[in-house]
VOGU-3710 file (C-alpha; in Angstrom, 3 decimals, decimal comma):
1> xxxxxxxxxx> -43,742/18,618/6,332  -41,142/16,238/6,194  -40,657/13,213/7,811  -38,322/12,259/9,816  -36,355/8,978/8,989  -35,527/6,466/12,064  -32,088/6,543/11,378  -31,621/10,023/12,559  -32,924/8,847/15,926  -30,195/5,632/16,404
11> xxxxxxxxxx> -27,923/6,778/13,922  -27,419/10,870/14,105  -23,758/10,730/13,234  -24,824/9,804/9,639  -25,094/12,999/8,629  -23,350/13,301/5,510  -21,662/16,668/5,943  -17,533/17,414/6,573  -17,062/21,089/8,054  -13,583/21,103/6,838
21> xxxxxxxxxx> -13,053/24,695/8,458  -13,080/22,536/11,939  -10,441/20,582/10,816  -7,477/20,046/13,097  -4,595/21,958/11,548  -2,848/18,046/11,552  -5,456/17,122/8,996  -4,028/19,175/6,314  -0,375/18,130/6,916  -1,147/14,890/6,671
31> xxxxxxxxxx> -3,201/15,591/3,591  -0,494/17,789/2,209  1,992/14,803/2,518  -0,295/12,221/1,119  -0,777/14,435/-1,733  3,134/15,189/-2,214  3,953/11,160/-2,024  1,398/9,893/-4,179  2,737/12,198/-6,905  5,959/10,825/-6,206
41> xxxxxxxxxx> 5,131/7,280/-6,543  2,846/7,919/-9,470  5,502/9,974/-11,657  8,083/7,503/-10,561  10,776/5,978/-13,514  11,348/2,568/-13,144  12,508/-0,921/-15,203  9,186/-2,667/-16,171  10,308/-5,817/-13,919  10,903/-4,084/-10,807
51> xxxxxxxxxx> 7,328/-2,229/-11,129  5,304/-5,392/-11,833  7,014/-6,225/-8,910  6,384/-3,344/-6,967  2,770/-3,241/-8,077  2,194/-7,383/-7,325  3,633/-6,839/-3,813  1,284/-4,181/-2,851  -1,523/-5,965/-4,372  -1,085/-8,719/-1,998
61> xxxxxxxxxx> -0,525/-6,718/0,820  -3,718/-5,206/0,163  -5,834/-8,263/-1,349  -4,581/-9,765/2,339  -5,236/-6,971/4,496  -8,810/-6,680/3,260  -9,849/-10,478/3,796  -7,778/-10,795/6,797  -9,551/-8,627/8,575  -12,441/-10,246/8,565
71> xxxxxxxxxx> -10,452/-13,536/10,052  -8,841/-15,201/6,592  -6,098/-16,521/7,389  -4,043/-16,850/4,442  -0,538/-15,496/4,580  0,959/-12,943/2,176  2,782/-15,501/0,375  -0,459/-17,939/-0,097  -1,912/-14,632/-1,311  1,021/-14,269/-3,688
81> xxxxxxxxxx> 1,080/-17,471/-5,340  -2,981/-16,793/-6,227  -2,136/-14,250/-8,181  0,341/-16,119/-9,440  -2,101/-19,121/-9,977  -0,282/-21,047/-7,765  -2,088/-21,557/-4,623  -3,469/-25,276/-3,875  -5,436/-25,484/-1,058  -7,318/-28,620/0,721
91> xxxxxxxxxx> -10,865/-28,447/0,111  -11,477/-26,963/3,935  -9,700/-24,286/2,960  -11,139/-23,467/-0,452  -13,745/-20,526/0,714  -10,435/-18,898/2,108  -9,259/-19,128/-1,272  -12,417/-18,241/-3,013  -12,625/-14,797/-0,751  -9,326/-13,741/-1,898
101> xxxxxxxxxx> -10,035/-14,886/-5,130  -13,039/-12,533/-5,289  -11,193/-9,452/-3,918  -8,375/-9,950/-6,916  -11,143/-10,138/-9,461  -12,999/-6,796/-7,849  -9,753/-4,750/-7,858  -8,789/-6,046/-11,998  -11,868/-4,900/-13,067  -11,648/-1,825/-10,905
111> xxxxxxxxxx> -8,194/-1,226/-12,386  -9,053/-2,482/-16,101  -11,949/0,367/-16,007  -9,328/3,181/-15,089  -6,613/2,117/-17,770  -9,512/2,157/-20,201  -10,911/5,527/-19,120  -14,025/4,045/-18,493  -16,757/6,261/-16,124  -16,935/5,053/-12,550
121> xxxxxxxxxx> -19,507/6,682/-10,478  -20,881/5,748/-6,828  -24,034/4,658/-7,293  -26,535/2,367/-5,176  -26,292/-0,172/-7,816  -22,169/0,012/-8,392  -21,728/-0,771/-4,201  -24,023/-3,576/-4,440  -22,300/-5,170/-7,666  -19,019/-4,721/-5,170
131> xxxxxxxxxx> -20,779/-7,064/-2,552  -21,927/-9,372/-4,987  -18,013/-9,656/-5,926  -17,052/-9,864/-2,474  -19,589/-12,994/-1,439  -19,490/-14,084/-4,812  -19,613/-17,951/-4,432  -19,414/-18,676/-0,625  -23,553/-19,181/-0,030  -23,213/-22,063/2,196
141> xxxxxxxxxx> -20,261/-19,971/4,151  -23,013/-16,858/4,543  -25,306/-16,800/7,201  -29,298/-17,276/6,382  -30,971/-14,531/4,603  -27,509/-13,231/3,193  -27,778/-12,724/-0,403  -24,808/-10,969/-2,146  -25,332/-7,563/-3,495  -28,885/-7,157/-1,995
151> xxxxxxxxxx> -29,439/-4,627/0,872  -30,541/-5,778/4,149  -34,116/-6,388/4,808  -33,275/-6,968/8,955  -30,783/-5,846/11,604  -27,005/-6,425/11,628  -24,177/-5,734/14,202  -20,726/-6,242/14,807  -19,736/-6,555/18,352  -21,223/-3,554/20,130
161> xxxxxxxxxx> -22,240/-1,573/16,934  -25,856/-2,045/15,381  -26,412/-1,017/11,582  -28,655/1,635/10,632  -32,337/0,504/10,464  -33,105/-2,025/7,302  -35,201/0,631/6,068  -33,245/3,242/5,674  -30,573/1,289/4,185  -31,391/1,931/0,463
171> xxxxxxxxxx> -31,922/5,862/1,277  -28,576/6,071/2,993  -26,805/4,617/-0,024  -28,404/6,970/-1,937  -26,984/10,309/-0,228  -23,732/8,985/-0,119  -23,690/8,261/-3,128  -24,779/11,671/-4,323  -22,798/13,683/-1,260  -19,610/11,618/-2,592
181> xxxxxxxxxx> -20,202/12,538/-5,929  -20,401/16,870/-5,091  -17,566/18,668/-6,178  -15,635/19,309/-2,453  -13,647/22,327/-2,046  -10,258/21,945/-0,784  -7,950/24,932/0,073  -4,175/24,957/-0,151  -3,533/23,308/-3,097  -2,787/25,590/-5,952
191> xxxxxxxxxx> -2,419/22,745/-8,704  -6,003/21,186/-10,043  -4,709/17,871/-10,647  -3,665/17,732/-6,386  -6,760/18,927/-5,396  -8,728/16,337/-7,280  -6,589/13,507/-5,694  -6,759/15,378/-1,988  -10,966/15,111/-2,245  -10,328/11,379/-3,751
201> xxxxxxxxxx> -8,574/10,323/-0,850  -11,518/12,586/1,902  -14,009/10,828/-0,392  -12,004/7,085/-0,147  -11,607/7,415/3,660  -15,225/8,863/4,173  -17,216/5,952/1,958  -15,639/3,629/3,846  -16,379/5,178/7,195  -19,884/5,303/5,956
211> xxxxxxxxxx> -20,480/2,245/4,941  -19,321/0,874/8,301  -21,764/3,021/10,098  -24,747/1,850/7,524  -23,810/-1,427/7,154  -26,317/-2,102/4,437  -25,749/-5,642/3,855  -26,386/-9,038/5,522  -22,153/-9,752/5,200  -19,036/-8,360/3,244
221> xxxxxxxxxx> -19,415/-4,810/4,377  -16,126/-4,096/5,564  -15,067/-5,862/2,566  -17,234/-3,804/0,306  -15,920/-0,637/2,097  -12,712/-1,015/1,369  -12,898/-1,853/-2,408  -15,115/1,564/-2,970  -12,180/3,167/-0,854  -9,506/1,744/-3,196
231> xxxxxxxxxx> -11,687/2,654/-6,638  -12,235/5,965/-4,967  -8,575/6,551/-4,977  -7,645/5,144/-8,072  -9,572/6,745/-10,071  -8,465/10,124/-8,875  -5,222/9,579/-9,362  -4,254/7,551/-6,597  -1,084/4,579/-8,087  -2,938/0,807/-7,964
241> xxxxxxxxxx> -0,142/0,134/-5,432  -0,646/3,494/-3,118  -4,582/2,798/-3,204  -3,727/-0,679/-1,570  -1,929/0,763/1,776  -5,103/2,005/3,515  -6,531/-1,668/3,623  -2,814/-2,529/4,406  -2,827/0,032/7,338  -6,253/-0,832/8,555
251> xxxxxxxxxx> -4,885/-4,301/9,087  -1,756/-3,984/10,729  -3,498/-1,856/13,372  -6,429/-3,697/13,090  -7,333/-3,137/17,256  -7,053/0,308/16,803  -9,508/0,331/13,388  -12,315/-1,182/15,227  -11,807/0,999/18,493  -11,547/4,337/16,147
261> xxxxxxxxxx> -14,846/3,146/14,135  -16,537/2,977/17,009  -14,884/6,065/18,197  -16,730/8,106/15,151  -19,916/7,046/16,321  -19,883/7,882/19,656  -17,738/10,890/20,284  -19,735/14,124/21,117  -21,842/12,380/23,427  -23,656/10,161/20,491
271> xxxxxxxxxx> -23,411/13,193/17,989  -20,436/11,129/16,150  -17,382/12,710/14,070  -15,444/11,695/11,192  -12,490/13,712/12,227  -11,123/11,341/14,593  -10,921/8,052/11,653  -9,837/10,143/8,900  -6,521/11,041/11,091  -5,605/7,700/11,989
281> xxxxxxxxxx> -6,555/6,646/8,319  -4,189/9,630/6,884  -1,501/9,049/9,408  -1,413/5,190/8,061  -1,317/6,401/4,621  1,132/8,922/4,803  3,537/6,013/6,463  3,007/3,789/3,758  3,583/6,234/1,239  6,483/7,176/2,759
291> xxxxxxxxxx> 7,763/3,637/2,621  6,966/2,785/-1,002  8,690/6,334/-1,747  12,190/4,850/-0,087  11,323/1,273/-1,446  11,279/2,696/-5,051  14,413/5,028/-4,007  16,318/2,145/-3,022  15,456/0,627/-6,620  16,505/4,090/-8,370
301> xxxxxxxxxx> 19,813/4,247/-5,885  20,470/0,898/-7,307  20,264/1,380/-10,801  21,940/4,599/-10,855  24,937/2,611/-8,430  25,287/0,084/-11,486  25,186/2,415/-14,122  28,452/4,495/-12,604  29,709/1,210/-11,649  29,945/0,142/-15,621
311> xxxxxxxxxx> 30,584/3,830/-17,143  33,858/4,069/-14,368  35,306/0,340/-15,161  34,382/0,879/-19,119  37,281/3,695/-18,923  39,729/1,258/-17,176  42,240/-0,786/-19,482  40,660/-3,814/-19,972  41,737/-7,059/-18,063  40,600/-9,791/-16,404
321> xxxxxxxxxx> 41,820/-8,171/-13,140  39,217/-5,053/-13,455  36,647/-7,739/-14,658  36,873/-9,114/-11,446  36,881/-5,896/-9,423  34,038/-4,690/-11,185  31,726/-7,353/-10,584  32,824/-7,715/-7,265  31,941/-3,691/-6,325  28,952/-4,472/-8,076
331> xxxxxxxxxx> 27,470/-7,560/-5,766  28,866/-6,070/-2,809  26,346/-3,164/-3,798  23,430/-5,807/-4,087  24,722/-7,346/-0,952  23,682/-3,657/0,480  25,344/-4,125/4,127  29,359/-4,999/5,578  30,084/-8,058/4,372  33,335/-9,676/6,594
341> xxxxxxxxxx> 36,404/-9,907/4,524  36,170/-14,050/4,706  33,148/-14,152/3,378  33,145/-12,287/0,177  34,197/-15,407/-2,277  31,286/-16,392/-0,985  28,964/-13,567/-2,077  27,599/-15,133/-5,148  28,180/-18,129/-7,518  30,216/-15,703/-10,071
351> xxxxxxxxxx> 32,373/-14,345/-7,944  32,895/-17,601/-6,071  34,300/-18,564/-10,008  36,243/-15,431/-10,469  38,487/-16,323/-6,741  38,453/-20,220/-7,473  41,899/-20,068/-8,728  43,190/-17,002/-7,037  45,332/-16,524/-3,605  43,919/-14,245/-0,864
361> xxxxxxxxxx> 46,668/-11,789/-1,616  44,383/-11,183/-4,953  41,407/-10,442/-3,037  43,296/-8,294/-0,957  44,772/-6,475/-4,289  41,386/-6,076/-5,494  39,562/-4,923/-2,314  42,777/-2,114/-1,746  42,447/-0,974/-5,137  38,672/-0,807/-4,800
371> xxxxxxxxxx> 39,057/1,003/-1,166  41,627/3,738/-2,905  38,919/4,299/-5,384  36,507/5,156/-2,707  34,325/2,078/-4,245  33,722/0,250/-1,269  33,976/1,190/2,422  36,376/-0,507/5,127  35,231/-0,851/8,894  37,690/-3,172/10,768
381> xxxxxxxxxx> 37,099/-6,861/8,663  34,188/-5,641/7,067  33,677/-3,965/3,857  30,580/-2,400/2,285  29,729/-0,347/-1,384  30,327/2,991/-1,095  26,837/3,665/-2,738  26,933/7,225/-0,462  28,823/8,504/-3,565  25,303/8,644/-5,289
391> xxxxxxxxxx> 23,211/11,009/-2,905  25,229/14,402/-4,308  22,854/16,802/-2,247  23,057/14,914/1,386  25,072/16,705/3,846  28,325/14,504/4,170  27,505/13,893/7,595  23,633/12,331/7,009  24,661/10,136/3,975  25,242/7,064/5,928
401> xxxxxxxxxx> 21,961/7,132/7,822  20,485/7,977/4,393  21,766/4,301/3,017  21,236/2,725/5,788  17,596/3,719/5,909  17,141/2,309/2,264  19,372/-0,533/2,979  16,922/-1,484/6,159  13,724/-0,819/3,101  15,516/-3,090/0,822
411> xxxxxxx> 15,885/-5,759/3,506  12,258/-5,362/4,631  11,370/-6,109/1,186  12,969/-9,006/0,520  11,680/-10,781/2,877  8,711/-9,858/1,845  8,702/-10,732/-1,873
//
């Protein structure tokens, strides 16, 4: 006879099953587009700079989004100039810096272990050597009886919620562990290689769901959650900066994360359902994909714009009048919106030079001849790059909301970087 556990008393939404067959129909689209943009952004061909960029953007947004939800308060940029070993803090603020600190370290190792094709299974003893990362040097910041990396010996809550009993703790790692580890059948993909990153990002959304419910240690669980969701990801196939917008997402709508955690656990009058988080979770995902797909679109658009740019002027008779016009078609395309007539000398320090010594009537020259050659774009005073030239597929009509949408990306990331 077996015996029954306590937790399936308090806790009998911790079941560790997924009837995908009740699935909302919604599930699989979003799963279906997750899938489709995360080989988009992992097959995508770009400079070496702008990816380290890319990558170091979306590692801050994450490394930020998983400390700042549980209250640090370091901005992006703070967050930016630590991993640029930059940051100086006052001492009051050093633990803030010390719990970033410990989330950059987790997700290098994390990522060094990938690159080197090294085996990463969920096991009881990997998820506590995550929350020994995680409270990794901030004792006299941890409550009494805290001690990183070791399960619970007494009961924890947050707000409302209550963990699962202490003594179930170490059991309940242990079926997760193996249930995360079974092969999971997922229909609709016809290609191996997408369903093995569809069940990695079920399996990254569902580990951390379940180690919310559990909450097997004293602090750092939401923290510890969302580092097994990002190795979970990554090493199915998930890009390093795609496995960072979950934590980014959780963040953002960080109200709505705690009401749909405690949503799972008491839907179905106590019974509890996953269902519910891993929509909101995909729906997050799928919108951050989609934004690092036109972010890294913009970059291609932009490369591709400068490489015409140089190939049409390098067939020109050579002069210091098409010098001119060149590079200033070429900043008005990294200028990316109208720019008013007036102000274009002022668009950069070289072009600035090239009009130092020159009338208006030359700028005027230049910008006509430019405008004939359908090179830049004329509304009223304003003038623009005529980068629509590059999308050869978009229906005339939709090209301008097609630049405009990356333009608005390219803006949006700016100011963030």
């Amino acid at each position: 006879m077996t015996t029954q556990r306590k937790y399936e008393q308090t806790h009998p939404w911790i079941t560790f099953r997924l009837d995908l067959t009740r699935a909302h129909p919604n599930l699989w689209t979003l799963l279906g587009q997750a899938v489709t943009f995360c080989r988009q952004v992992s097959q995508a061909a770009l400079p070496p700079d702008i990816a380290k960029t890319f990558k170091t953007l979306y590692l801050s947004k994450g490394v930020r989004a998983t400390t700042a939800i549980e209250g640090n308060t370091l901005t992006e940029e703070q967050v930016q100039a630590q991993i640029e070993g930059k940051l100086d803090l006052p001492p009051s603020q050093e633990y803030l810096q010390q719990e970033v600190e410990n989330i950059l370290h987790a997700c290098e190792v994390i990522e060094s272990d990938i690159k080197e094709d090294k085996p990463l299974l969920l096991t009881v003893d990997l998820v506590r050597k995550y929350n020994g990362w995680v409270l990794e040097g901030l004792g006299e910041h941890l409550a009494e009886g805290v001690v990183p990396g070791e399960i619970r010996t007494y009961s924890v809550g947050v707000g409302n919620y209550i963990g699962a009993p202490p003594e179930d703790c170490d059991y309940l790692l242990e079926r997760l562990c193996e249930w995360l580890e079974e092969e999971i059948e997922i229909p609709f993909f016809a290609e191996e290689e997408d369903r093995r990153v569809a069940a990695g990002i079920l399996h990254a959304i569902l580990v951390h769901l379940y180690i919310a419910w559990v909450h097997p240690f004293g602090d750092g669980n939401g923290r510890t959650a969302r580092l097994l969701e990002f190795m979970v990801q990554a090493r199915a196939g998930v890009s390093f900066p795609s496995a960072h917008l979950l934590s980014d997402h959780y963040n953002m709508t960080r109200t709505r994360y705690y009401r749909e955690l405690d949503r799972s656990s008491q839907i179905h009058d106590g019974k509890g359902d996953a269902f519910g988080f891993l929509q909101y979770a995909l729906q997050g995902f799928v919108d951050g994909l989609q934004e690092q797909c036109e972010k890294i679109q913009g970059h291609q658009l932009e490369i591709a714009w400068e490489h015409f740019i140089y190939g049409l002027f390098a067939k020109q008779k050579r002069s210091s009048a098409m010098q001119r016009r060149r590079e200033l078609v070429l900043e008005l395309g990294r200028k990316r919106e109208f720019v008013f007539k007036a102000d274009i000398v002022d668009l950069s320090p070289s072009i600035a030079r090239y009009y130092a010594d020159k009338t208006d009537k030359t700028l005027t020259r230049d910008m006509n001849w430019l405008v004939q050659k359908h090179l830049i774009v004329r509304e009223g005073r304003m003038y623009r790059a005529n980068i629509g030239l590059m999308w050869a597929f978009v229906p005339h009509l939709k090209v301008d909301r097609f630049v405009s949408l990356l333009f608005s990306t390219h803006s949006s990331r700016d100011e963030n970087e």
